[in-house]
C-alpha positions in Angstrom: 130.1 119.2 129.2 131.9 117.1 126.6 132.8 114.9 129.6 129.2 114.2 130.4 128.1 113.4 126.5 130.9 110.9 126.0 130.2 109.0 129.0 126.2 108.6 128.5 126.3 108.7 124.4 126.5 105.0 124.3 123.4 104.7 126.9 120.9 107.1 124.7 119.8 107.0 121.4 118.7 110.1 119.3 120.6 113.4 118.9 123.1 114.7 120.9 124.6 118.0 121.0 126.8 120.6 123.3 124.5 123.8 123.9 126.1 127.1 123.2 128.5 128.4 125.7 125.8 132.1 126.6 126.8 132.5 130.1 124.0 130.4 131.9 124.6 127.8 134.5 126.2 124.6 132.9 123.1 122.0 132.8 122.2 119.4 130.6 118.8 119.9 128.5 116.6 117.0 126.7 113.7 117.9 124.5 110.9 115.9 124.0 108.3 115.6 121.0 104.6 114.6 122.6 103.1 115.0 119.3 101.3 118.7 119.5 104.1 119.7 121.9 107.4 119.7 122.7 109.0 119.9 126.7 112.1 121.0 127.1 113.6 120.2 130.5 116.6 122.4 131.8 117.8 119.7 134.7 120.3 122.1 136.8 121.5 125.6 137.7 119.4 128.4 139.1 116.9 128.2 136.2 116.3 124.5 136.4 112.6 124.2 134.6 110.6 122.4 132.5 109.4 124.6 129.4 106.7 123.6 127.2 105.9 125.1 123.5 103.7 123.9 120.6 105.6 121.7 118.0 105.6 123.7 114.9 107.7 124.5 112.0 109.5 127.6 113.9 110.2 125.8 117.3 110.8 122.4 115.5 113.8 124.6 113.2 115.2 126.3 116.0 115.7 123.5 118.9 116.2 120.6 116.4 117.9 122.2 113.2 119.5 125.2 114.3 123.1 125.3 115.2 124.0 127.1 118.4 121.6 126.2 120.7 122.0 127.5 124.1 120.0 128.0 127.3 119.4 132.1 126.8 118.3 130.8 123.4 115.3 128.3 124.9 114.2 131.0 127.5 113.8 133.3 124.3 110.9 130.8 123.0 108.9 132.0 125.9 105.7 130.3 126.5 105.0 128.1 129.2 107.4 127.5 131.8 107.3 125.3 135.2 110.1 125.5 138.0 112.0 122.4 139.6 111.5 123.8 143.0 110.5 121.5 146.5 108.0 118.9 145.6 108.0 119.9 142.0 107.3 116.8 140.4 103.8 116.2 142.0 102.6 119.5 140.6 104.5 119.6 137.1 103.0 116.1 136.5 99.3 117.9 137.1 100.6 120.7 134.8 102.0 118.3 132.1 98.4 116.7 132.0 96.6 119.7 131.8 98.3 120.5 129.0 97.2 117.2 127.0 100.6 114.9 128.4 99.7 112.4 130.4 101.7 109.6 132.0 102.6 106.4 131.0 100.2 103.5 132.1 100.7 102.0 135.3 102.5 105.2 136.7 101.8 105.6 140.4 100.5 108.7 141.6 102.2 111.0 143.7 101.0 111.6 147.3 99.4 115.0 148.4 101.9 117.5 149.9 101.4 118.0 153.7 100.7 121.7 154.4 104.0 121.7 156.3 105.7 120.9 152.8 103.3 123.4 150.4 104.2 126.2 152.7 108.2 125.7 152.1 107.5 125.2 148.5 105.4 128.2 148.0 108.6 130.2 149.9 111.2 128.5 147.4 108.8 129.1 144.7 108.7 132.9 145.0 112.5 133.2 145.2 113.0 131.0 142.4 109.9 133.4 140.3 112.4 136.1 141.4 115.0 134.4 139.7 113.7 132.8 136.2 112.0 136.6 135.5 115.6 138.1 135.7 117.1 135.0 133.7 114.2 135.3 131.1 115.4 139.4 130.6 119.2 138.5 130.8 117.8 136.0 128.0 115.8 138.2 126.0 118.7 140.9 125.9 121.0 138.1 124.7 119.0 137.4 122.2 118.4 140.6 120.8 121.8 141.3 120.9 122.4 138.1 119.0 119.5 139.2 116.4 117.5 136.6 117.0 113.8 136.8 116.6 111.7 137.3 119.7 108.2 136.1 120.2 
């Protein structure tokens, strides 16, 4: 991962950080402040997801100003959570605005799935469901393990 920061650190601006070595597929993570929330997007591995939670004090300390930070450690914030399965940007996008984050101006929209395309989503969704639920308890007994607070 060290390999990946030192070749995009001069392209970004902000903070930037290795996660904490828990176990969970290596990915890269970027969290975002929209004001009254904040999305975290987990970009690879089996749980690749986009996790949204309100930005308060508690959420603001631990994925800003705690150290060791790790993927298990996200999953433990619970709250909302939407997959990066088939098509997944055409429905996330509707899911980000429902939730008071819209798009920037001039943003295209996305076209309407076929039903060819919604029915091989909706079979890669329920595998991937499968999946996060066991990651989410693999996370939740890390954490308690690691005495951190659950929600």
């Amino acid at each position: 991962m060290q390999a990946v920061i030192n070749a995009i650190r001069h392209h970004l601006r902000g903070n930037i950080s290795n996660l904490q070595d828990d176990g969970s597929d290596t990915t890269e993570v970027c969290i975002f402040d929209f004001g009254d929330s904040l999305v975290v997007e987990l970009f690879r591995g089996k749980g690749s997801e986009t996790r949204l939670f309100p930005n308060n004090h508690r959420n603001q300390q631990i994925l800003f100003g705690e150290t060791g930070l790790s993927v298990k450690r996200i999953r433990c914030l619970g709250d909302y959570r939407h997959d990066h399965v088939y098509i997944w940007q055409y429905f996330c996008r509707k899911w980000l605005q429902d939730n008071g984050i819209d798009t920037n101006p001039g943003t295209k929209p996305y076209n309407t799935p076929t039903s060819y395309k919604l029915r091989d989503r909706n079979q890669k969704l329920q595998k991937w469901n499968n999946e996060i639920e066991r990651l989410e308890l693999e996370a939740r007994d890390y954490c308690k393990k690691k005495g951190f607070e659950l929600p």
